[in-house]
MIPA-544490 format. One record per residue: residue number from 1; x, y, z of N, C-alpha, C in turn. Coordinates in nm, 2 decimals, always signed. Layout:
BEGIN
NUM, X, Y, Z, X, Y, Z, X, Y, Z
...
This chain:
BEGIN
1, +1.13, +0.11, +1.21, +1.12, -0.03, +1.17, +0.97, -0.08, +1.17
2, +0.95, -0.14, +1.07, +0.79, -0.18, +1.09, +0.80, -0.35, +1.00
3, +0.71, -0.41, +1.07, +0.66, -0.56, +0.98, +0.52, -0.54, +1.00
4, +0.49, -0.60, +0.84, +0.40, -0.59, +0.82, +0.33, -0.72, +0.81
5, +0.24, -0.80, +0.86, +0.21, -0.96, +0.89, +0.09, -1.02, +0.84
6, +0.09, -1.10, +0.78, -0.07, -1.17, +0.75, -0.08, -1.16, +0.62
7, -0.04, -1.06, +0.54, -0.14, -0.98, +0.41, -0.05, -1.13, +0.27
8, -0.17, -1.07, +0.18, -0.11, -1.14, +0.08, -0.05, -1.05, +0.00
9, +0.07, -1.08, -0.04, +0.18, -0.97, -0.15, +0.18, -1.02, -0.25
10, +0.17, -0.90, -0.35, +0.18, -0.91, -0.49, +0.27, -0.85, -0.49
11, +0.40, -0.89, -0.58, +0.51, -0.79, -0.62, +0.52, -0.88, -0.75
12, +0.50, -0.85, -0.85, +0.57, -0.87, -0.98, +0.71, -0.86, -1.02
13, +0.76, -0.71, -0.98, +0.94, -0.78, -1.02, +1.00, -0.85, -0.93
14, +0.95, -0.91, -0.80, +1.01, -1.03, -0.74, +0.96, -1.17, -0.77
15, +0.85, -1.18, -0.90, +0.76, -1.31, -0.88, +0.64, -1.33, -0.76
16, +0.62, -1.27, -0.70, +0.51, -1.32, -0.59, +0.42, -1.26, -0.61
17, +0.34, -1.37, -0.60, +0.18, -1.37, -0.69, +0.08, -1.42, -0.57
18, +0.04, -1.29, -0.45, -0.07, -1.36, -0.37, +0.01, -1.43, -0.26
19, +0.12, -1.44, -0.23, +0.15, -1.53, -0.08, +0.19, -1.44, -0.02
20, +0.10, -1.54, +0.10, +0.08, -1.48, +0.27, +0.26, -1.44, +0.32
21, +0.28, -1.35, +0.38, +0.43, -1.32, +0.36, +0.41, -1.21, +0.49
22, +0.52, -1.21, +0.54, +0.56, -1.06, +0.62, +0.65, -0.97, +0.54
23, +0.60, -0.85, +0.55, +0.69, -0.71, +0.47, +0.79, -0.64, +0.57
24, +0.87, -0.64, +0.59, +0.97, -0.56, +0.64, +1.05, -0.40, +0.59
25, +0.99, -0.35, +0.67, +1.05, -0.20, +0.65, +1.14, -0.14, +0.70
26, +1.28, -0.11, +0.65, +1.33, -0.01, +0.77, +1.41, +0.12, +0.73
27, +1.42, +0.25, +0.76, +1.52, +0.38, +0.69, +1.39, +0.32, +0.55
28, +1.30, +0.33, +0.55, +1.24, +0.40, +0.43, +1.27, +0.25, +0.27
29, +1.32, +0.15, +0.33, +1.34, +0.04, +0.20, +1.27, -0.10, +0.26
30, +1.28, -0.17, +0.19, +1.19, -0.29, +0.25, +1.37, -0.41, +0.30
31, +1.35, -0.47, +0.39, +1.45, -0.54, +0.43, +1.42, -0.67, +0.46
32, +1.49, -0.77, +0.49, +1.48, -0.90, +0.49, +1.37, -0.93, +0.62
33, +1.40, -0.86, +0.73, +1.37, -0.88, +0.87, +1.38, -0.75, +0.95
34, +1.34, -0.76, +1.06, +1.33, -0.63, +1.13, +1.31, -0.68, +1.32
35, +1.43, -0.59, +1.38, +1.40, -0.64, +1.53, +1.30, -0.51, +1.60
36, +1.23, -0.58, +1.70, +1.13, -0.47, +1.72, +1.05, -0.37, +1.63
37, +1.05, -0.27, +1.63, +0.97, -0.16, +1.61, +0.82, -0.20, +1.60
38, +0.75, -0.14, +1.52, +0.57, -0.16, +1.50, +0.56, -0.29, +1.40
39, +0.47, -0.33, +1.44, +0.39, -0.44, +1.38, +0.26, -0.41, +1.35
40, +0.21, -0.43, +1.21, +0.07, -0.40, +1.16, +0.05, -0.54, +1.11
41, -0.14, -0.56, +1.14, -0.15, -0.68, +1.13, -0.22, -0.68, +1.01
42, -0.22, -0.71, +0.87, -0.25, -0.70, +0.73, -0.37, -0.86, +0.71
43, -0.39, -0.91, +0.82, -0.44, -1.07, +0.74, -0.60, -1.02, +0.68
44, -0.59, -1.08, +0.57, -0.73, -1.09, +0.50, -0.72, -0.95, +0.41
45, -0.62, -0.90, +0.36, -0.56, -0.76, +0.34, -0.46, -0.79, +0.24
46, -0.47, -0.71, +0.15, -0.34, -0.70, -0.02, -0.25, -0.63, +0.04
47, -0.11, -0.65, +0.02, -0.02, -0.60, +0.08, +0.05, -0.57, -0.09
48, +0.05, -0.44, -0.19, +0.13, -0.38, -0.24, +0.25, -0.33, -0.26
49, +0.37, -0.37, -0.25, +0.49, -0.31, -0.21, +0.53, -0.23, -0.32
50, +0.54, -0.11, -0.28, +0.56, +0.03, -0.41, +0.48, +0.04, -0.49
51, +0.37, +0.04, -0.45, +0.28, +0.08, -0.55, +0.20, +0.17, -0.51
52, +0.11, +0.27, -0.58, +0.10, +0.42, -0.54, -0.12, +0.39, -0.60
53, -0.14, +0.42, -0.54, -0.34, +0.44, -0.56, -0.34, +0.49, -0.62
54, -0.37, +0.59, -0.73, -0.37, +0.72, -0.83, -0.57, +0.77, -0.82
55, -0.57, +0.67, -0.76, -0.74, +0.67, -0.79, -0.79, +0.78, -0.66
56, -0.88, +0.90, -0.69, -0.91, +1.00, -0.64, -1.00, +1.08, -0.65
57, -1.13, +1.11, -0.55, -1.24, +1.19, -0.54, -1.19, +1.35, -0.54
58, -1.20, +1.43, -0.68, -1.18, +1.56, -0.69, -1.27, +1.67, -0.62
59, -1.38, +1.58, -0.64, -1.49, +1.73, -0.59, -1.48, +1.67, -0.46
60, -1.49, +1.58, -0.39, -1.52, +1.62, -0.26, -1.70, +1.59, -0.22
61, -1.73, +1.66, -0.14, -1.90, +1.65, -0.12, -1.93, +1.77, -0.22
62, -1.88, +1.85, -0.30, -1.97, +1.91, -0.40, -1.89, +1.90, -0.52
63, -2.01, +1.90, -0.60, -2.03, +1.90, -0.74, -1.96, +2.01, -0.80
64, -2.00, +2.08, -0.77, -1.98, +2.24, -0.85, -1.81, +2.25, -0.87
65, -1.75, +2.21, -0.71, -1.60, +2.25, -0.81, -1.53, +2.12, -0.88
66, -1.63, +1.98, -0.89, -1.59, +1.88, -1.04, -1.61, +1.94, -1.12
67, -1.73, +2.00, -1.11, -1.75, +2.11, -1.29, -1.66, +2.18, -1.31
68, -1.62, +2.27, -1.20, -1.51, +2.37, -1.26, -1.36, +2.35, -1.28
69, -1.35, +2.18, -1.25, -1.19, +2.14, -1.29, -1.17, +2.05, -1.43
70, -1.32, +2.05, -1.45, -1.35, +1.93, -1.57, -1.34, +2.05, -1.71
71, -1.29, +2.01, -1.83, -1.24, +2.10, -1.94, -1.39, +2.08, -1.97
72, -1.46, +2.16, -2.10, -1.54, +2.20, -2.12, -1.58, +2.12, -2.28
């Protein structure tokens, strides 16, 4: 169980655009509310719900193997 507190949520297929909200997690789904477990404190922080970063550093600290993954 986790709540997540402070952050501002975007979710588009629910309508929420930016309001300060708590996220509730539990078994892996988002839930109304939650007794106990962990609390993370999100204020001043985007809170995403199902959404995934795709954005990613390939090479790392060297160069040489972005060259060797990049087509030619």
């Amino acid at each position: 169980m986790i709540r997540i507190t402070g952050g501002k949520i975007y979710d588009p297929a629910s309508g929420i655009n930016g309001e300060v909200r708590d996220l509730c997690i539990e078994g892996g789904k988002f839930v109304s509310s939650v007794i106990g477990g962990r609390t993370i404190d999100a204020t001043g922080m985007i809170i995403f719900p199902g959404g995934v970063d795709v954005h990613t550093h390939v090479a790392g600290g060297s160069i040489n193997f972005a060259r060797a993954m990049t087509p030619e």
